[in-house]
N, C-alpha and C positions, 0 to 999 in steps of 0.2 A: 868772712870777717864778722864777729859778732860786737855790737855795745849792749847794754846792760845796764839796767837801773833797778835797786832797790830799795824804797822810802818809808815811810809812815807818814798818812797823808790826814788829816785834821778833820775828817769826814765819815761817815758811814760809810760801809760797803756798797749799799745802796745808791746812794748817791753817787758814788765812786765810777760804780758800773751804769747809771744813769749818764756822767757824763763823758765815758769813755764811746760811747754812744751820740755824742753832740758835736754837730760842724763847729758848733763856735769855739766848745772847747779848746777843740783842734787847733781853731787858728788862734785862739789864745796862748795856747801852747807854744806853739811854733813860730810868733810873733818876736821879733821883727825878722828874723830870720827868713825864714819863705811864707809868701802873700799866699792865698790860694782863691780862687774863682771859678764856679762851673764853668765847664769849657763850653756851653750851649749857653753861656750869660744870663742862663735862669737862676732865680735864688738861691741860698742853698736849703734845703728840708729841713725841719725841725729838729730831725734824728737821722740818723743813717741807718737804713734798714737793711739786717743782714741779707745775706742773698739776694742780694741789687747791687750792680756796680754802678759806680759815679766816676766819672770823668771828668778832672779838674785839671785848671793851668795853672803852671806855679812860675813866681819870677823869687828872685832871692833880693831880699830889703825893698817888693814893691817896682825895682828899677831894673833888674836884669832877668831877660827868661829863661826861667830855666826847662822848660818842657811840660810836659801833658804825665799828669799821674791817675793812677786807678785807685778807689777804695772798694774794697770787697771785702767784705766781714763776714765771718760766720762766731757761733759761739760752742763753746764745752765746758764741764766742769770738771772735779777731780777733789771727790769731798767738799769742803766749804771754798775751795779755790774756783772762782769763775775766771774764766780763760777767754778773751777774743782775740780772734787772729785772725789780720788783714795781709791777704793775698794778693793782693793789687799791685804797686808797687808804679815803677817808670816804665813809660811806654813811649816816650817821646822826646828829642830835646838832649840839652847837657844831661841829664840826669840818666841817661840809658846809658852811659857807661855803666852802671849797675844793672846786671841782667836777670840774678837773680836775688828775687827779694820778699821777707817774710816777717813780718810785727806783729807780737806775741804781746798784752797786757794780762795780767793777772790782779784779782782784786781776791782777798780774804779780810775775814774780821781781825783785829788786831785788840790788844788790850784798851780798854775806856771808850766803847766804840769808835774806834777810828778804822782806820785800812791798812792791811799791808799790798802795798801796789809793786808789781813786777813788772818789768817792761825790759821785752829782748827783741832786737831789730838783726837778722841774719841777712849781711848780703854778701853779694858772691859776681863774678865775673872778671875779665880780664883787668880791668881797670878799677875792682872794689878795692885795692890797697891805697891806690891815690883818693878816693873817697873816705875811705874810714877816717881817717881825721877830721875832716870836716864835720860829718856826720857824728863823731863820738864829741867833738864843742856844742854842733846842737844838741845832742840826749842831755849834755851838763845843765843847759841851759833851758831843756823842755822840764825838765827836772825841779828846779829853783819854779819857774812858772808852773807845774801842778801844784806843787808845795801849796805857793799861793792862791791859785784857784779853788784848791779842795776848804780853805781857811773861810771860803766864802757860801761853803756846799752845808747843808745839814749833817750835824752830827749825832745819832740816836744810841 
């Protein structure tokens, strides 16, 4: 099962990929939807550094848990397209009905410096058709919140 986002986001490339890179963004992102937390109640890093996994606990609206996720990132390019893809995914909890799982961002320059941002989330297992819906309300909704966050990022 795939979702899919394609935007123009208010921001440099740079910046784009700066903060596709950033815990906070993340959970600005994904706010109010799923909370997230190191799962070791240490802070979270300033950046998420590819080829290092993180281990975080997620509850959905703060109040329900919903399990233990991985972040693991690596990066590629493909011309002026930078590409991160996070391997990580559910390891724990409601959320392991999705078994497998794969989050693809793409940032390129866009007309006026801005971005053009891609974002494709593949998941897969016996139970990803009872999750895709949920999951494709959140992308609507992670969507509307980069809009906004990027409106807040440097535009060069």
């Amino acid at each position: 099962m795939r979702v899919t986002l394609r935007l123009v986001l208010d921001c440099s490339p740079d910046a784009a990929w700066d903060a596709l890179h950033s815990p906070a963004a993340m959970r600005y992102a994904m706010r109010p939807w799923l909370r997230f937390r190191m799962e070791d109640g240490a802070p979270f890093p300033q950046r998420w550094e590819e080829g290092h996994g993180y281990r975080l606990s997620t509850s959905l609206f703060g109040v329900i848990p919903t399990g233990d996720q991985r972040v693991e990132l690596s990066s590629d390019s493909r011309g002026e397209v930078r590409i991160l893809t996070d391997d990580g995914g559910p390891v724990s909890g409601a959320l392991n009905i999705v078994t497998d799982f794969r989050h693809r961002m793409g940032v390129s320059p866009a007309a006026g410096g801005r971005t053009l941002y891609r974002d494709r989330l593949d998941i897969g297992g016996g139970s990803s058709i009872v999750a895709w819906p949920l999951f494709w309300v959140m992308w609507q909704w992670r969507a509307s919140r980069l809009k906004q966050l990027a409106r807040g990022l440097p535009l060069v």
